[in-house]
C-alpha positions as CSV (number, residue, x, y, z in Angstrom):
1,X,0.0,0.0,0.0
2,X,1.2,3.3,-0.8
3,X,1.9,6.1,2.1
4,X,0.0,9.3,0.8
5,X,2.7,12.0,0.9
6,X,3.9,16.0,0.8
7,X,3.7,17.0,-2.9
8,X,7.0,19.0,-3.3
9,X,10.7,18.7,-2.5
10,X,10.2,21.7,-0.3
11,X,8.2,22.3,2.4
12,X,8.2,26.3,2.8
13,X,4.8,27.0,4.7
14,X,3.8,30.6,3.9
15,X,-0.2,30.7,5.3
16,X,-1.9,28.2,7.3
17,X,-5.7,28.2,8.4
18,X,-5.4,29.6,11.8
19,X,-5.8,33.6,12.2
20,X,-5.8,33.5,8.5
21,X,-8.1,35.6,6.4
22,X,-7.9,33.6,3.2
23,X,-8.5,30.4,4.4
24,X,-11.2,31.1,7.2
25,X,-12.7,27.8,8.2
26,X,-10.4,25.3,5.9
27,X,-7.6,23.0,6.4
28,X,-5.9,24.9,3.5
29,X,-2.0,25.2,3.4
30,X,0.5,27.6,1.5
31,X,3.7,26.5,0.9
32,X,5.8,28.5,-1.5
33,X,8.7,25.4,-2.5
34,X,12.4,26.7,-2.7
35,X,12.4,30.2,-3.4
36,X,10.2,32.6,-5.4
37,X,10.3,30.3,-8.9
38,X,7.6,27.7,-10.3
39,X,8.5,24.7,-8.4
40,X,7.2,21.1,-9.6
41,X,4.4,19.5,-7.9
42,X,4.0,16.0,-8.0
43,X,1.6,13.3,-7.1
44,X,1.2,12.6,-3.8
45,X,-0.1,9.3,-4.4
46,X,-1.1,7.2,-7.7
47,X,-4.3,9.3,-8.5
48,X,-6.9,10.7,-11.7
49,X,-8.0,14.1,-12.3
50,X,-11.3,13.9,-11.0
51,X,-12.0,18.0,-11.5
52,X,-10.3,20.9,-12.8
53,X,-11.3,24.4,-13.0
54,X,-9.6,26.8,-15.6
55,X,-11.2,30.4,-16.2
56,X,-9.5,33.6,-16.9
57,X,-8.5,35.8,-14.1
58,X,-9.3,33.0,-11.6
59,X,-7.1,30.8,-9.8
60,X,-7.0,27.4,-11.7
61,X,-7.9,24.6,-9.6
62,X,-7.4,20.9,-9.8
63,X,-8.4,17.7,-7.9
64,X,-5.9,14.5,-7.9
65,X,-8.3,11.2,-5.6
66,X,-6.2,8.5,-5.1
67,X,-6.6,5.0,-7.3
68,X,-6.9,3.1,-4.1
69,X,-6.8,3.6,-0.5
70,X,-3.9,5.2,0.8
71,X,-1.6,4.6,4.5
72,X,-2.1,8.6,6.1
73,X,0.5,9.8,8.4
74,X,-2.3,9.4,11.6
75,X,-2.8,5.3,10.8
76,X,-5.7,5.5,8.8
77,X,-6.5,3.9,5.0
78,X,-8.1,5.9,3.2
79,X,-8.9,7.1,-0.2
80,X,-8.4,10.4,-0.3
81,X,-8.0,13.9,-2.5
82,X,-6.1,16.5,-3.2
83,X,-6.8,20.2,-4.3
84,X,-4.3,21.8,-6.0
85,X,-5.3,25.9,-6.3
86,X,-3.0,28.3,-8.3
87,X,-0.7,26.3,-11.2
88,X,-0.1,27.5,-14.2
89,X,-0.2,24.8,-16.2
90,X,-3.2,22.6,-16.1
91,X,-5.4,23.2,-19.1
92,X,-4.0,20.8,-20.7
93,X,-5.1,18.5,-17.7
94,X,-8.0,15.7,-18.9
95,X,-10.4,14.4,-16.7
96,X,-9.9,10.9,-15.9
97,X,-5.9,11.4,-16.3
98,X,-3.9,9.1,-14.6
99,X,-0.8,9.7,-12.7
100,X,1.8,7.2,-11.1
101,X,3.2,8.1,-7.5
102,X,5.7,10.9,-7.8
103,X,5.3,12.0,-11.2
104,X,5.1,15.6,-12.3
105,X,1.8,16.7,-12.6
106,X,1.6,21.1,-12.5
107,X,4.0,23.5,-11.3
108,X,3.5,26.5,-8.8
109,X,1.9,29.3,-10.1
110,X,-0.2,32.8,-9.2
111,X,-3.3,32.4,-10.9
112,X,-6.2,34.1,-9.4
113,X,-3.7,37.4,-8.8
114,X,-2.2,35.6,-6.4
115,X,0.9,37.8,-4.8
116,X,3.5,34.8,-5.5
117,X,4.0,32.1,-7.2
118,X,2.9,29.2,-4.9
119,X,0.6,25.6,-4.0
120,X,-2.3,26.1,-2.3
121,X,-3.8,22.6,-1.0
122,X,-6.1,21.3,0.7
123,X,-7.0,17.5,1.2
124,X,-10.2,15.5,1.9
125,X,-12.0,11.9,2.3
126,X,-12.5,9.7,-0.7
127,X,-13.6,11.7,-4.0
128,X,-14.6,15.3,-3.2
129,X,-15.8,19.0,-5.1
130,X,-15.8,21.5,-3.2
131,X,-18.3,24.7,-1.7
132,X,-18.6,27.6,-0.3
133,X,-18.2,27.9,3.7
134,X,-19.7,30.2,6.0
135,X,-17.1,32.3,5.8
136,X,-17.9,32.7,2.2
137,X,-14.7,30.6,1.3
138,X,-14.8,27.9,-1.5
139,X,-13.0,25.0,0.2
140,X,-12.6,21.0,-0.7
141,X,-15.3,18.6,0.7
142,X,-15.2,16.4,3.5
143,X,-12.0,18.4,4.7
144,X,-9.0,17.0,6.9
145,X,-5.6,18.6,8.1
146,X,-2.8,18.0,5.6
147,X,-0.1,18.0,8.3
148,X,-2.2,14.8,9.7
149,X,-2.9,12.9,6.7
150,X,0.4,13.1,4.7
151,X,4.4,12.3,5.3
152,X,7.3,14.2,4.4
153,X,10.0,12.0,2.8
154,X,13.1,11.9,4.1
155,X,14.7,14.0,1.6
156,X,12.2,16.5,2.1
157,X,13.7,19.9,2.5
158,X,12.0,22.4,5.5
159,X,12.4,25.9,5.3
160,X,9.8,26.6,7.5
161,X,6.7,25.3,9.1
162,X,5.4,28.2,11.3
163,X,2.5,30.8,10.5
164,X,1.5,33.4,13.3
165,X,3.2,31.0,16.0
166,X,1.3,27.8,15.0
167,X,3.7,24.7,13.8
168,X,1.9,22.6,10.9
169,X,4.5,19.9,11.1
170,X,4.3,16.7,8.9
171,X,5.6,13.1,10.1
172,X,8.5,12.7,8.6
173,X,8.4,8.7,7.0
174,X,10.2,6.0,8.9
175,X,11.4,2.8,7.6
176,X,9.4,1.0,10.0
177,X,6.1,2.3,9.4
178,X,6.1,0.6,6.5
179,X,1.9,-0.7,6.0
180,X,1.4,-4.2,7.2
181,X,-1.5,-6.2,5.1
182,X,-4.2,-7.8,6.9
183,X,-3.0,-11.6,7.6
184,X,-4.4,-14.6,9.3
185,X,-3.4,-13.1,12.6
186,X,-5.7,-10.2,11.4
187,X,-2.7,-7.3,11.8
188,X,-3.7,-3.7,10.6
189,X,-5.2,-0.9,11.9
190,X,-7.7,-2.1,14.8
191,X,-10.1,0.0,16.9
192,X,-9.8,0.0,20.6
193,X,-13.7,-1.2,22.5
194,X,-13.0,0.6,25.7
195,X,-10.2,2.4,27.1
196,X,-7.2,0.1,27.4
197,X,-4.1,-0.3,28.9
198,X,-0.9,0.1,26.8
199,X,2.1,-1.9,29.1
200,X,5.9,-2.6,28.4
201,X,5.3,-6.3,27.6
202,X,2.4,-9.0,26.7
203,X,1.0,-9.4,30.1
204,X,-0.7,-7.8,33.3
205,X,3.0,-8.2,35.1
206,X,4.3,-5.4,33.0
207,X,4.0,-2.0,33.5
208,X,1.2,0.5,32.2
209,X,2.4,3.5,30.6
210,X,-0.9,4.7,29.1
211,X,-4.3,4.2,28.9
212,X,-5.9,5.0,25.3
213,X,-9.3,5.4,25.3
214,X,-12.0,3.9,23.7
215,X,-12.6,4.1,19.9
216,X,-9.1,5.0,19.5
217,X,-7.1,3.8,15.8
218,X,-3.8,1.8,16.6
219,X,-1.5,-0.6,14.2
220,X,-1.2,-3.9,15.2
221,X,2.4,-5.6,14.9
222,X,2.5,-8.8,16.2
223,X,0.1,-11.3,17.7
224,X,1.3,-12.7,21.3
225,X,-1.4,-15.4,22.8
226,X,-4.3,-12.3,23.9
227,X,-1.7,-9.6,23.4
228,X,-0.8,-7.2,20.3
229,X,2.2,-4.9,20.1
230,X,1.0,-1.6,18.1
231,X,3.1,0.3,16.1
232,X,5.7,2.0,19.2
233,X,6.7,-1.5,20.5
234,X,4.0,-1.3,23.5
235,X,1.6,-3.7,24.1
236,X,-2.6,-3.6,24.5
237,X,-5.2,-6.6,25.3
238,X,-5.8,-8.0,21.7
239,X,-9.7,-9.3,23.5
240,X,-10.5,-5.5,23.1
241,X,-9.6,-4.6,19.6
242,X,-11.7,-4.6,16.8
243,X,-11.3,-4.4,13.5
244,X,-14.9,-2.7,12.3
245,X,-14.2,0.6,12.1
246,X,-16.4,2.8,15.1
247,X,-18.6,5.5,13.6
248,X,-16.9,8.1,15.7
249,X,-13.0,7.0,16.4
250,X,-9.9,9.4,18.0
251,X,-6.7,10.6,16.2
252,X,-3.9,9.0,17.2
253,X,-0.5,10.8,18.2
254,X,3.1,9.3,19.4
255,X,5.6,11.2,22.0
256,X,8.3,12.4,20.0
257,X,11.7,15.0,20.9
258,X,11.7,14.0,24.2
259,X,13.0,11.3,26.4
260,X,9.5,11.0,28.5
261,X,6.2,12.8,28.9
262,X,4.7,14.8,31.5
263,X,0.6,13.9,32.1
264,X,-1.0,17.0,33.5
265,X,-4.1,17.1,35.5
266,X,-5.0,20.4,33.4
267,X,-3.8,22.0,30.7
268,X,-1.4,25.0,31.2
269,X,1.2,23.2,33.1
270,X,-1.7,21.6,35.5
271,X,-0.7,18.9,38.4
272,X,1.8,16.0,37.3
273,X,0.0,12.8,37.0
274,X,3.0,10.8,35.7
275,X,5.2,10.7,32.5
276,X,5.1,8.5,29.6
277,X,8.3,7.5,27.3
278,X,8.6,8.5,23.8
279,X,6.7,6.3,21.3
280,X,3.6,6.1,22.7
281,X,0.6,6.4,21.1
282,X,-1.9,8.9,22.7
283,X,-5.5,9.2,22.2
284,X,-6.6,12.6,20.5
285,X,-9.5,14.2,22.5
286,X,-9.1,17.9,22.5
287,X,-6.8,20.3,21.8
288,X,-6.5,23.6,23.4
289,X,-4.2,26.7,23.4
290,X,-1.0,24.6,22.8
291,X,-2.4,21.3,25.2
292,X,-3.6,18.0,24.3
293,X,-6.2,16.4,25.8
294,X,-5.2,12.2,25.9
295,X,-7.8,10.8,28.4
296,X,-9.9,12.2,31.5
297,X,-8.1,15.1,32.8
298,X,-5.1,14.0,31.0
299,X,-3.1,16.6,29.1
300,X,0.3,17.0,27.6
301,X,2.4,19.7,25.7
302,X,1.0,19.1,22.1
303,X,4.7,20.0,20.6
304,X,5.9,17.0,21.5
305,X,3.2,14.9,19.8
306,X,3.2,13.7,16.2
């Protein structure tokens, strides 16, 4: 399976959606690639046009869906698509166009009057249009956050990734997250039924480092008797994973940059509860003015979550 992935060779974020004028009540991204030229955009997964929109004095736009389900940077399979806003060069673009993985597909541009030249995207579930928002902004359907769905390569260059004080960081691939097919010990992504202990080792005599809570997405590893290692070497209860997806289901983060976590009571620097190491994988509940929310009054410093 193919991880669904960052676009350019750059990553040089220059608006994101947060105190942003343009991109009230989106998941929209700017990045402007290595300098002010027209850098190449490529696909971020194998894909067909499924829309384009080219009119004079308007910023072209085109949509890339995925030809199957894609691995996301958060865990999930999913089919998804991209909206490309602002190249130069799409007329030429045919509906039902196909494009392998990584090949050249537009370049940056300024259509629209846009100041510079650069990508405007925005991502969302399975095949999507767009519409207007209450803001009165068009935006993609079914909308998700970029930075969660997609990985930077390793080859990827940063130049920056902050907008107004807000970090829209990407997971950067890893050798190891490499997708694992459903077998005959039913590995994948599985669904937690209640909120579960995560320990050290396969068995009640090892120690708990984190409870995830219910409904939460995890990548199972390795079948052990009752017990399955997920995808940062801990190990859950395997007799309370599912693999029937919940209607309503958490993101799920890993501790990263840091040899262990603090769990406050509150967010803000609230009472210590305990620490976790790095590599696990949190449950997603809330987030708040820099905090996470993992569990019931559980919060940690969201910069150190990816």
């Amino acid at each position: 399976m193919e991880k669904a992935y960052f676009p350019m060779k750059y990553y040089n974020l220059t608006q994101g959606y947060l105190n942003s004028s343009t991109h009230q009540g989106t998941y929209a991204l700017d990045t402007a690639g290595k300098d002010t030229g027209k850098d190449d955009i490529y696909a971020p997964f194998s894909c067909k046009v499924t829309k384009k929109y080219v009119k004079a004095g308007h910023a072209y736009t085109v949509w890339l869906t995925s030809l199957d389900k894609v691995l996301c940077a958060n865990g999930q399979e999913e089919y998804l698509t991209m909206m490309i806003v602002h190249p130069e060069d799409i007329a030429n673009l045919q509906i039902g166009q196909t494009f392998k993985q990584g090949e050249l597909v537009c370049h940056e541009g300024k259509t629209g009057n846009a100041s510079g030249n650069h990508l405007h995207m925005e991502l969302g579930l399975g095949t999507c249009g767009w519409h207007k928002n209450s803001q009165g902004v068009y935006m993609i359907d079914n909308a998700v956050k970029c930075e969660e769905y997609l990985f930077l390569k390793k080859d990827t260059i940063v130049k920056n990734d902050i907008y107004k004080g807000k970090k829209y960081s990407f997971k950067i691939e890893d050798d190891n997250t490499n997708p694992i097919e459903p077998s005959s010990n039913n590995l994948g992504i599985k669904y937690t039924t209640t909120d579960l202990n995560e320990r050290t080792g396969p068995g009640t005599n090892y120690s708990i480092v984190n409870s995830l809570s219910a409904n939460t997405a995890v990548r199972v590893y390795e079948i052990n008797g009752s017990w399955a290692r997920i995808e940062t070497g801990m190990w859950v209860s395997n007799n309370f994973l599912t693999s029937s997806k919940p209607s309503k289901h958490y993101k799920s983060m890993e501790v990263y940059n840091c040899q262990s976590l603090n769990v406050r009571q509150n967010y803000n620097n609230g009472k210590i509860l305990k620490s976790i190491p790095v590599n696990t994988v949190v449950s997603v509940l809330e987030e708040k003015n820099g905090w996470t929310k993992i569990g019931q009054n559980a919060w940690v410093y969201a910069q150190y979550l990816k």
